[in-house]
C-alpha positions as CSV (number, residue, x, y, z in Angstrom):
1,X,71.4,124.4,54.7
2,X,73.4,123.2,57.4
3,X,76.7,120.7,56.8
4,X,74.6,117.9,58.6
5,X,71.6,118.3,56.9
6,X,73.8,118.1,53.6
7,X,75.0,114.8,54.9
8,X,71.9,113.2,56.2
9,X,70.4,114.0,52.6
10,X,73.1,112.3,50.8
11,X,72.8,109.5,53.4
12,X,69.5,109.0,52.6
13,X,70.0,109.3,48.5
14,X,72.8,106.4,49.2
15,X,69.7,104.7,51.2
16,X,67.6,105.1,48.4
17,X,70.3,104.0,45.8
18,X,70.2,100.5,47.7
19,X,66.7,100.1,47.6
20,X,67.2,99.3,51.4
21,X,65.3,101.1,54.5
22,X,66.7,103.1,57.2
23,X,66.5,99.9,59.8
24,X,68.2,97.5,57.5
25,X,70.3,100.1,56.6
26,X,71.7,100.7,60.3
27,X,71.9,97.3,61.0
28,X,74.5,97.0,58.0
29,X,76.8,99.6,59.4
30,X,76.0,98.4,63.2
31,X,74.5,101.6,64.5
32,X,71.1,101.7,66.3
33,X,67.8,102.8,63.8
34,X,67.2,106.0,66.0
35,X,70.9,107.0,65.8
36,X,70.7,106.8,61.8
37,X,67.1,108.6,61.9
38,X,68.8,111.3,63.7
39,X,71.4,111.5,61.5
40,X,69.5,111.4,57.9
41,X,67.1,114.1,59.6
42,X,70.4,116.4,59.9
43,X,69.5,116.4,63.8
44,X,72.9,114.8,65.5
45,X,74.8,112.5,66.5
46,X,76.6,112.5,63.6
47,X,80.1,111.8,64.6
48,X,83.6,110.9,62.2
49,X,83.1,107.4,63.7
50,X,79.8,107.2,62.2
51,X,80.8,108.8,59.0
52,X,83.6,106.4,58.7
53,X,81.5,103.0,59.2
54,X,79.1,104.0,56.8
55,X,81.7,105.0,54.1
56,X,84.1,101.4,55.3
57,X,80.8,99.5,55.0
58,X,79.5,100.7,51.8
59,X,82.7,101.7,50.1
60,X,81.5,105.2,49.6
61,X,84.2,108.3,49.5
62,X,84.4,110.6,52.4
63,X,84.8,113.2,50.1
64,X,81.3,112.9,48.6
65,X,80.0,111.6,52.2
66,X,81.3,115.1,53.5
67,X,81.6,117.7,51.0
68,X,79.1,116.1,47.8
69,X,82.2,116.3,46.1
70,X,83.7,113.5,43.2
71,X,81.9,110.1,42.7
72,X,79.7,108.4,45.4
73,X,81.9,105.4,45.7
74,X,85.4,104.4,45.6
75,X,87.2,101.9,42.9
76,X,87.1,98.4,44.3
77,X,90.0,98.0,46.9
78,X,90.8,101.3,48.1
79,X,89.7,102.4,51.3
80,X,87.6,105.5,52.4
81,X,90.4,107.8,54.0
């Protein structure tokens, strides 16, 4: 499996988590529906600056965003970098 499609899974598991859809969802980190489609699919656009306002908006680790590595989010405060 492919680095993006790893990605758009665990996108969509952090999705999931919120009990939120895909629309609401890209609203939240301002990026258009079909770009965030695109990217849960593991079929582009996926891009650090979309990485990093989905991990800013959410609070979620870059680590685990990229590599499914260490907890999902960060402690309270810290930053995603």
């Amino acid at each position: 499996m492919t680095l993006d499609k790893q990605i758009g899974e665990r996108i969509a598991l952090h999705i999931n988590t919120l009990d939120m859809g895909q629309g609401a969802y890209a609203s939240e980190v301002a990026l258009p529906p079909s770009t965030l489609s695109s990217i849960v699919r593991g079929a582009g656009q996926l891009t650090i600056g979309n990485l990093y306002k989905i991990a800013e908006r959410w609070g979620l680790s870059l680590n685990w965003l990229i590599f499914g590595v260490g907890p999902m989010t960060l402690a309270e405060g810290f930053k995603p970098y």
